[in-house]
C-alpha positions, 0 to 999 in steps of 0.5 A, a space after each residue: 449601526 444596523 448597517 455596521 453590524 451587516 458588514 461586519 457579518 458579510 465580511 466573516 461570510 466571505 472568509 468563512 467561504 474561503 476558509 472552507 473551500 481551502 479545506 475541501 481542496 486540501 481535503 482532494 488533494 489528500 484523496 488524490 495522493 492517497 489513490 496514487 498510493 493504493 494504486 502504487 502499493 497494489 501493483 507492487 503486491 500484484 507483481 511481488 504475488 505472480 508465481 514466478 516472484 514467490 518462487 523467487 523469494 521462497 528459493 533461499 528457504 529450499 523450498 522450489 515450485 511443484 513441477 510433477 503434479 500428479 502426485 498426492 497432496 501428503 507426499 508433498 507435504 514437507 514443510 518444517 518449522 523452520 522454513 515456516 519460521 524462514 518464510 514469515 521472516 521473509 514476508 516481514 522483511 518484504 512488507 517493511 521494504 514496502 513501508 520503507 519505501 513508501 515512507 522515503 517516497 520512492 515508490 515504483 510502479 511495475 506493471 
């Protein structure tokens, strides 16, 4: 009886072990995939953060890159609300392209 009892016990160990190695290997391939993405979405930010991007995107709104800087910071300073309104609207609409297209699959990395 006490044998039986044994058995039984080493049995549910062994599939006790296997069940848990089954999950910490999920559990690296979700990390892994996870790391891909971080490194995916950080590059697309660094790309879409150069200079000449967001001189790109900010084109549409009027707004252009200061070539003479010299000049004082106020005299600089005309911003309205609307371009303000203009530009976050932009950024919203470039943030969800990016959630877009994380969620389709179809990330792209540019370097």
């Amino acid at each position: 009886m006490f044998l039986a009892l044994l058995a039984v016990v080493y049995i549910y160990n062994g599939h006790y072990a296997d069940k848990t190695i089954r999950n910490i290997n999920q559990t690296a391939k979700e990390v892994k995939e996870l790391q891909y993405e971080y490194k995916t979405v950080k590059s697309e930010v660094m790309f879409r953060s150069k200079q000449s991007e967001l001189a790109k995107a900010v084109e549409p709104l009027g707004l252009k890159e200061l070539t003479n800087r010299t000049g004082s910071v106020e005299s600089y300073n005309t911003v309205t609300e609307d371009n303000e309104c203009k530009l976050a609207e932009l950024i919203l609409q470039n943030n969800n392209q990016l959630k877009t297209s994380r969620q389709l699959g179809h990330m792209e990395v540019r370097a």
